[in-house]
C-alpha positions as CSV (number, residue, x, y, z in Angstrom):
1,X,85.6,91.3,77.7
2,X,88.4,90.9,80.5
3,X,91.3,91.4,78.6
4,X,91.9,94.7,79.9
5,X,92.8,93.5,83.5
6,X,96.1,91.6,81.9
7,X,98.9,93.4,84.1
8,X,96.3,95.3,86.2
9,X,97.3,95.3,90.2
10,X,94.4,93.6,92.2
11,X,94.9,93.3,96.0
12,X,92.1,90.6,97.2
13,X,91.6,90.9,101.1
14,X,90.6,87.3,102.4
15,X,92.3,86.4,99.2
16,X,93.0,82.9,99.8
17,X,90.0,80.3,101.0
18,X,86.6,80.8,99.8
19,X,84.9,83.4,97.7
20,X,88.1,85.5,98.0
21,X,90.3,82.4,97.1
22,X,88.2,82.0,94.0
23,X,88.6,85.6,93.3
24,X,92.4,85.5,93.3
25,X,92.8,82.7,91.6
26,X,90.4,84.1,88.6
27,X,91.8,87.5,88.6
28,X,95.3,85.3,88.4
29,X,93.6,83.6,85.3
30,X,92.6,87.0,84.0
31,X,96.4,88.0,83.6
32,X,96.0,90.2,86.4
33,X,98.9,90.8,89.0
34,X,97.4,89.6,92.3
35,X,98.0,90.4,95.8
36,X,96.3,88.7,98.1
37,X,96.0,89.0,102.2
38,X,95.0,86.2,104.4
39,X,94.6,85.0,108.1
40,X,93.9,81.8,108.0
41,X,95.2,79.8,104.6
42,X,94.6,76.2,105.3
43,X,95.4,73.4,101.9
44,X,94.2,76.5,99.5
45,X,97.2,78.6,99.8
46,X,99.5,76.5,98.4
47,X,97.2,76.4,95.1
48,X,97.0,80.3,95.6
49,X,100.9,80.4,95.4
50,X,101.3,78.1,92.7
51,X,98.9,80.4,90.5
52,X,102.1,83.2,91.1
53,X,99.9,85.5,93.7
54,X,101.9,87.3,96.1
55,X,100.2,86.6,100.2
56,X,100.6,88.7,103.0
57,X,99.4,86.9,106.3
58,X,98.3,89.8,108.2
59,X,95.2,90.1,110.7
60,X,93.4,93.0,109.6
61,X,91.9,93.9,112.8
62,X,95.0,94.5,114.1
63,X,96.3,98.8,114.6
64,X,97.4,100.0,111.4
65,X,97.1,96.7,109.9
66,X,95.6,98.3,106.6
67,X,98.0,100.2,106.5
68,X,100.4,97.5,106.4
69,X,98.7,95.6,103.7
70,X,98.4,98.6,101.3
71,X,102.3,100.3,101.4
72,X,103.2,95.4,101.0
73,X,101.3,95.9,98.0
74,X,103.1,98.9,96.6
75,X,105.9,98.1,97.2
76,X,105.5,94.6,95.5
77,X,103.7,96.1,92.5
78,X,103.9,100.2,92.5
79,X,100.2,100.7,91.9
80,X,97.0,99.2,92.8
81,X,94.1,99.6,90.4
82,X,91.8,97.2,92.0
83,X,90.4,96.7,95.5
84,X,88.5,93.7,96.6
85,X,87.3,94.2,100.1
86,X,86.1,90.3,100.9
87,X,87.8,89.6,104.4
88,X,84.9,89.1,106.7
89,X,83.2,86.9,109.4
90,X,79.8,86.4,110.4
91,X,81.9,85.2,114.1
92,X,79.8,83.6,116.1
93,X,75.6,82.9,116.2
94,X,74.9,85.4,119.3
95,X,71.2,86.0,120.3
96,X,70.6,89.4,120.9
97,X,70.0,89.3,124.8
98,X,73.5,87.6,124.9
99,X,75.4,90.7,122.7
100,X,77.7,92.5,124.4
101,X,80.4,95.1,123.7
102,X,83.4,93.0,122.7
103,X,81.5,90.8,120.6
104,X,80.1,93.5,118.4
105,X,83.0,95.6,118.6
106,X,84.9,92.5,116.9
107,X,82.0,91.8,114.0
108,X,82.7,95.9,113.5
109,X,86.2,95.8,113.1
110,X,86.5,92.8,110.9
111,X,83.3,93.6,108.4
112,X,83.7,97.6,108.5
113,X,86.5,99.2,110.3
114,X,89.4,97.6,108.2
115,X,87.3,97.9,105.4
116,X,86.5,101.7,105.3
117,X,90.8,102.1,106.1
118,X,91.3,100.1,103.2
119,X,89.2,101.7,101.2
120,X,90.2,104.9,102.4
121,X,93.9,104.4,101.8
122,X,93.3,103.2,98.5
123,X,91.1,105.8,97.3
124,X,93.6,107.9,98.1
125,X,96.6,106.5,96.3
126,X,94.0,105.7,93.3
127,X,93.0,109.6,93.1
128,X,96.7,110.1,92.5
129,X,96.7,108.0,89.4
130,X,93.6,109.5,88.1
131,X,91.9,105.8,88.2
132,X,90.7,103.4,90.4
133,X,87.9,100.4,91.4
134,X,86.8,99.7,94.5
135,X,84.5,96.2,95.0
136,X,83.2,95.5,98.4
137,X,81.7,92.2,99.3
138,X,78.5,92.6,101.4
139,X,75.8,89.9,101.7
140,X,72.2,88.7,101.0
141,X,71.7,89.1,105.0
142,X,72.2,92.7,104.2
143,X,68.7,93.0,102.5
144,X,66.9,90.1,103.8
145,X,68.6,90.2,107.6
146,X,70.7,86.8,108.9
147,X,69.6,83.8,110.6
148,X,68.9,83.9,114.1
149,X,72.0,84.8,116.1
150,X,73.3,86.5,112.9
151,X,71.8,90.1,113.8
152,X,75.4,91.9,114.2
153,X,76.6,90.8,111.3
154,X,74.0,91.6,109.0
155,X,73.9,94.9,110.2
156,X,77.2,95.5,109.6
157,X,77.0,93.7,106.1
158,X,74.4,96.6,105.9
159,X,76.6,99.2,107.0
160,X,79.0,97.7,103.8
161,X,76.4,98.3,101.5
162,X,75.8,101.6,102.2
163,X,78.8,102.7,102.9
164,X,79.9,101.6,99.1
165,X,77.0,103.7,97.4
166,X,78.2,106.9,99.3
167,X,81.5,106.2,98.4
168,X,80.7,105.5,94.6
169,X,79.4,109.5,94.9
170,X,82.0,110.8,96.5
171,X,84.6,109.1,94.5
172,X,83.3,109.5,90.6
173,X,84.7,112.3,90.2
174,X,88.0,111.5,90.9
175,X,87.7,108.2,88.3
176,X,87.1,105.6,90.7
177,X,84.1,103.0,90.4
178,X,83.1,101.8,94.0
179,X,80.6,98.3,93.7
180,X,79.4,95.4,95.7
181,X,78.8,91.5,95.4
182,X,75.9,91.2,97.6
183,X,76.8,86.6,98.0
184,X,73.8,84.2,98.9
185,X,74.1,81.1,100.5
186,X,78.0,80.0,99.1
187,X,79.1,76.8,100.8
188,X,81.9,77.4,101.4
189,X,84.3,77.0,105.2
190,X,81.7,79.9,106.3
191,X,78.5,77.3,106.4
192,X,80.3,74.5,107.5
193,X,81.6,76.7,110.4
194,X,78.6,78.3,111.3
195,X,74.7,76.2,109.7
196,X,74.7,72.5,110.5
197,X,73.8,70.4,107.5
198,X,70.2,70.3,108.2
199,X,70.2,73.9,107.8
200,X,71.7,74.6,104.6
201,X,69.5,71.7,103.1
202,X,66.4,73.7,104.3
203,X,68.2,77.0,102.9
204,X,68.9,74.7,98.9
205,X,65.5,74.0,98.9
206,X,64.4,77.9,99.0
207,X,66.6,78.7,96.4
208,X,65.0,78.4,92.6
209,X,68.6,77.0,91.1
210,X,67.9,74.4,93.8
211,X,71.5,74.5,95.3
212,X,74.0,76.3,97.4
213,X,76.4,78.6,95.5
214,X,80.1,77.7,95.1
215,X,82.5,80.3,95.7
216,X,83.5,80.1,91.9
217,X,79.8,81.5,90.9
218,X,80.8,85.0,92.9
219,X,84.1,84.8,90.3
220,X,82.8,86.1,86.9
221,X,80.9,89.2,88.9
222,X,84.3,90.6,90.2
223,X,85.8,90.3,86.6
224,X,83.0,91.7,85.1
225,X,83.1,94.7,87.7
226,X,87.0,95.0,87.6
227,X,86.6,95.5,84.0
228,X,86.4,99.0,82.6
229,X,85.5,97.4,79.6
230,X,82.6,95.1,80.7
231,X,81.6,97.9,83.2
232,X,82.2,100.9,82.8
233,X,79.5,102.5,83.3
234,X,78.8,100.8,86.7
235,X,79.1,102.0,89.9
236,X,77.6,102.6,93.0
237,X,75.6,99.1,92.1
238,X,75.3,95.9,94.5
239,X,75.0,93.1,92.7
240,X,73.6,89.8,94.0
241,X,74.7,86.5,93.0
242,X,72.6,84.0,95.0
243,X,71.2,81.7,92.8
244,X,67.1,83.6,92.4
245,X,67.0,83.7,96.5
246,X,65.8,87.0,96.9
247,X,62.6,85.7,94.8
248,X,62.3,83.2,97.2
């Protein structure tokens, strides 16, 4: 059902560790021409680069920064048909009476500024070719709301999932399909960083698969939405992978 994604240009932001790492490395698999941005790489990057896909280290919060990533990737590849928007951090567990501006204005730039300049860039070079797909990665806290400490973030993971369904209208017509992966609870470097062991085991035990997610279960979904085969007819969709949490 993937084979359509042979040769197709994918640029993966947060492409290298986690759910993003797993991405690349699948769309890699798919026969797909990857281009994938990164901060911080650690021991996955060298597996990254061994599966042929181009890195640009590149903080995204940084001025013009999408920019940046966008003209790397067409210059390495002349197109881009697919956009994953992954790159994003919950930060830091902040209780509300302890917010201030700095630390919200940097869980704003890193979940939604750079993401609506790199969605805007590329829906602009994608209504030029006629075609276009646009996957953002939001979250379960989105929905449900985070753990305590966790209220910025969710909001803005909100904001993402919005954001994409407006976009997905305004975009149709022009041939570009704008989705979401909504993730659970992945373990991945993100719950190591930021819920203690005690926590995630109280979190497996909510979940009706009766474990965490790997960042290889979030994989298949960004195929399956990359695909104009398998999906088509999808857009303006969120789509949770989380394991039966949400019936939780």
């Amino acid at each position: 059902m993937n084979e359509d994604l042979r040769n197709k240009v994918v640029v993966v932001t947060g492409g290298v560790t986690g759910i993003g790492g797993a991405a690349s490395l699948a769309f890699a698999a798919a026969g797909a021409k990857v281009f994938a941005q990164y901060l911080g790489g650690g021991p996955e990057l060298a597996a990254i680069e061994k599966a042929g896909i181009t890195t640009l280290k590149l903080d995204l919060t940084g001025e013009g920064a999408p920019q940046t990533l966008i003209d790397a990737a067409i210059a390495k590849h002349g197109r881009i048909d697919v956009l994953l928007n992954n790159a994003g951090s919950l930060v830091g567990r902040i209780p509300v009476t302890d917010l201030d501006d700095p630390f919200i204005d940097k869980v704003f730039d890193l979940n939604c500024r750079q993401l609506i300049h790199c969605c805007r860039i590329a829906a602009k070079l994608m209504k030029e070719q006629g075609a276009g797909n646009i996957i953002n990665v939001t979250s379960i806290a989105a929905r449900n709301g985070a753990s305590p400490g966790g209220a910025v973030y969710a909001g803005a993971k909100a904001f993402v999932s919005a954001f994409s369904k407006t976009l997905a209208k305004e975009l149709v017509s022009h041939g570009i399909r704008v989705n979401c992966v909504s993730p659970g609870t992945i373990h991945t470097s993100f719950h190591d960083r930021f819920s203690d062991e005690a926590k995630r085991e109280a979190t497996r035990k909510t979940i009706p698969m009766q474990r965490l997610g790997t960042a290889e279960d979030c994989a298949g979904t960004f195929l399956y939405l990359a695909s104009d085969k398998a999906s088509g007819y999808v857009t303006g969709q969120v789509i949770e992978v989380n394991g039966g949490q949400l019936m939780a």
